[in-house]
N, C-alpha and C positions, 0 to 999 in steps of 0.2 A: 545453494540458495537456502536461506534463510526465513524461517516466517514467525514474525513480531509477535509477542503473547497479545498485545491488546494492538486490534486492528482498527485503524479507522475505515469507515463503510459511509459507501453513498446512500441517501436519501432514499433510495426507491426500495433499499435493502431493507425488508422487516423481519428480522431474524430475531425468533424469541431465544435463541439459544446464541448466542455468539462463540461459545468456545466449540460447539456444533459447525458451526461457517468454517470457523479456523482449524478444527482437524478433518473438514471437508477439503480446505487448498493443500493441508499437508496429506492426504492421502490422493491426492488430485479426482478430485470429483466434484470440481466446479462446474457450473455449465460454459460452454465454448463462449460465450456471446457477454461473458465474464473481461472484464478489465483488473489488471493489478497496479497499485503504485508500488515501488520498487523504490528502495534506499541504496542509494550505491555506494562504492565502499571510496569514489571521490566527493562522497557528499551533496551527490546531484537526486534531486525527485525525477522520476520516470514512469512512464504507463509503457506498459506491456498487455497487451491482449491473452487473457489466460488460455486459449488454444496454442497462441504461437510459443508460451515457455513452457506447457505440455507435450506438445512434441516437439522443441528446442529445448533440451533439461541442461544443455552445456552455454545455453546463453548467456546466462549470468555467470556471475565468479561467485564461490563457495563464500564469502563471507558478505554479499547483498543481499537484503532484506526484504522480502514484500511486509509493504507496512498498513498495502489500503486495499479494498474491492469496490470496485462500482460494477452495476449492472449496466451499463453502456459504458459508449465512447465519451460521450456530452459527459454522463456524469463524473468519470474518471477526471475531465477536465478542471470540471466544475470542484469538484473534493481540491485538487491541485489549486485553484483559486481561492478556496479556505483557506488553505494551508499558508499560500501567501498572504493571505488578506492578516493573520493572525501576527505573524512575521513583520511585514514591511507596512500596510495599512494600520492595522492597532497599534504595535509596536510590542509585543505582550512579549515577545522572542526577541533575542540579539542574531539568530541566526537559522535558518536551518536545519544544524547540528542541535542547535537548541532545545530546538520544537523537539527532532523525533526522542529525543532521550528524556523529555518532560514527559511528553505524550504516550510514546511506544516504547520507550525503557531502552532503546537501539542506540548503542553507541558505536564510532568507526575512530 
């Protein structure tokens, strides 16, 4: 598993240090109650509860991306309806693939 140099984060997240957050998931020392969005390597968005791919380290395949954090469930959802809304409501994206490689640099 992979994790995205620029992350997107839910609303609740106030984190003055971002690259602080993000070598918090690569050292795994998120709190359990933590949500991931996940880049798959078919191109699909995903939430993952960060307990269950802390003690699941074989869930994912070696080249999927966490690309987002929410502090909840709601919010992981929520971030995921950004993401769409940017995509298919605006139209700002053709896809996607679009979005994360504009957004989070992650190409599959």
């Amino acid at each position: 598993m992979r994790v995205s140099q620029k992350l997107l984060w839910s609303s609740s997240i106030d984190d003055p240090d971002p690259d602080g957050l993000r070598n918090d998931l690569v050292m795994g020392r998120l709190p359990d109650k933590y949500f991931c969005l996940v880049y798959t390597v078919s191109s699909t968005l995903e939430i993952y509860s960060w307990r269950m791919l802390h003690y699941n380290p074989r869930l994912l395949r070696e080249d999927d991306c966490v690309v987002g954090i929410a502090a909840s469930r709601e919010e992981a959802y929520n971030l995921v309806m950004e993401v769409m809304d940017q995509i298919y409501a605006l139209g700002r994206y053709e896809s996607l693939a679009q979005f994360m490689e504009a957004q989070s640099g992650v190409r599959h």
